[in-house]
C-alpha positions as CSV (number, residue, x, y, z in Angstrom):
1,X,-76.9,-31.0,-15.4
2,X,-77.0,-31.4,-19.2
3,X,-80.3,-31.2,-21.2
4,X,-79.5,-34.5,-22.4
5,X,-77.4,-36.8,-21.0
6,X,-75.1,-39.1,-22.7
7,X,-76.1,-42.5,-23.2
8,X,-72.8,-43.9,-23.2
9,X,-74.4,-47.6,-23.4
10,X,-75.8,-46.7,-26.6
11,X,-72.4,-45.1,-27.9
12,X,-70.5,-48.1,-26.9
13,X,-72.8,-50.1,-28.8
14,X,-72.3,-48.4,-31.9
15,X,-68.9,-47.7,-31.6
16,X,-68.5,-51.1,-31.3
17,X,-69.9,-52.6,-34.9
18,X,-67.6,-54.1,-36.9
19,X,-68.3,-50.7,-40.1
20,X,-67.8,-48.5,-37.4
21,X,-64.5,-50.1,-36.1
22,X,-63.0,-50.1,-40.0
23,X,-64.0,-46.7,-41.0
24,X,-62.3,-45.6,-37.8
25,X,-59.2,-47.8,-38.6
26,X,-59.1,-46.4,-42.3
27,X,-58.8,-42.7,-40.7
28,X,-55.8,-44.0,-38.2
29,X,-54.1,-45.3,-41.1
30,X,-54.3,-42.5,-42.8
31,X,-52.8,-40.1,-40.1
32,X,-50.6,-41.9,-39.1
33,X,-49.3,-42.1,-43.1
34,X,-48.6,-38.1,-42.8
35,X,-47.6,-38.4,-39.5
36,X,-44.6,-40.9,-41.0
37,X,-44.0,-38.7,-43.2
38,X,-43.8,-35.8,-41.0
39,X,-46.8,-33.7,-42.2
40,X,-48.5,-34.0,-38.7
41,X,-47.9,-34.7,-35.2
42,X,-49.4,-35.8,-31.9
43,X,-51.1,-32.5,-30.5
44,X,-50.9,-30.3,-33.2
45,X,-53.5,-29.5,-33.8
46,X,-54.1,-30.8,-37.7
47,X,-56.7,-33.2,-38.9
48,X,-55.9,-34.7,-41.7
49,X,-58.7,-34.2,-44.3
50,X,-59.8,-36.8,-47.1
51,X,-60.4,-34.7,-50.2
52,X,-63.4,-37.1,-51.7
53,X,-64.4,-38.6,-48.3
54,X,-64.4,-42.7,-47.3
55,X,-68.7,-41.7,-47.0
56,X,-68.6,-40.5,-50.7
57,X,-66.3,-43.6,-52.0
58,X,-63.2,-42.1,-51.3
59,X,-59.9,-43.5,-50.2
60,X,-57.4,-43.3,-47.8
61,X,-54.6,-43.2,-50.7
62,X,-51.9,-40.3,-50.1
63,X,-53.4,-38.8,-53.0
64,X,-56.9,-38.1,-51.6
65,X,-55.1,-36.9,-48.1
66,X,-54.6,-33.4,-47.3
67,X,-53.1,-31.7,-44.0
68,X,-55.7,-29.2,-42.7
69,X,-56.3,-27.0,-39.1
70,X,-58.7,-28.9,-37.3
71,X,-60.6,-25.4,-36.6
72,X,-61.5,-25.9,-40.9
73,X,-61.9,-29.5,-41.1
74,X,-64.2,-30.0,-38.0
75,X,-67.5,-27.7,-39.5
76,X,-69.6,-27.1,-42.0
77,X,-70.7,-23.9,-44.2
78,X,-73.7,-22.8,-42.8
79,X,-77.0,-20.9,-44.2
80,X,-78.3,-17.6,-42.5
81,X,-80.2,-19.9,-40.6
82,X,-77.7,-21.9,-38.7
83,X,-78.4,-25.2,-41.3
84,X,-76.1,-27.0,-43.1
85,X,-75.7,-26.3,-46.7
């Protein structure tokens, strides 16, 4: 048994507010605007990576997206210690 358990409760509660459901949204939108034009496709693999993120004041214009391998996109550049830079 895990350490600690999911609360799924809590995450549907939170998954649920209406910022939550629109930044979501925006990043569908924005796939599926590559995957149109054939830049990405179910399964393979590739996130597709906002260059000034929607967090930072961003936008989901073609011009801020960028195809990149999931295994890049999904982490951040750590210290010696294991924190985030």
């Amino acid at each position: 048994m895990p350490r600690n358990p999911r609360d799924y409760k809590k995450e549907r509660k939170y998954d649920s507010k209406p910022e939550v459901k629109a930044r979501r949204a925006a990043r569908n939108r924005a796939r599926y605007k590559l995957m149109k034009e054939g830049k990405v496709r179910k399964g393979d693999g590739k996130d597709v990576d906002h260059k000034k993120p929607l967090s930072k004041g961003g936008s989901t214009k073609r011009s801020n997206l960028r195809v990149k391998p999931a295994s890049k996109n999904r982490s951040y550049a750590r210290t010696k210690s294991a924190r985030m830079k």
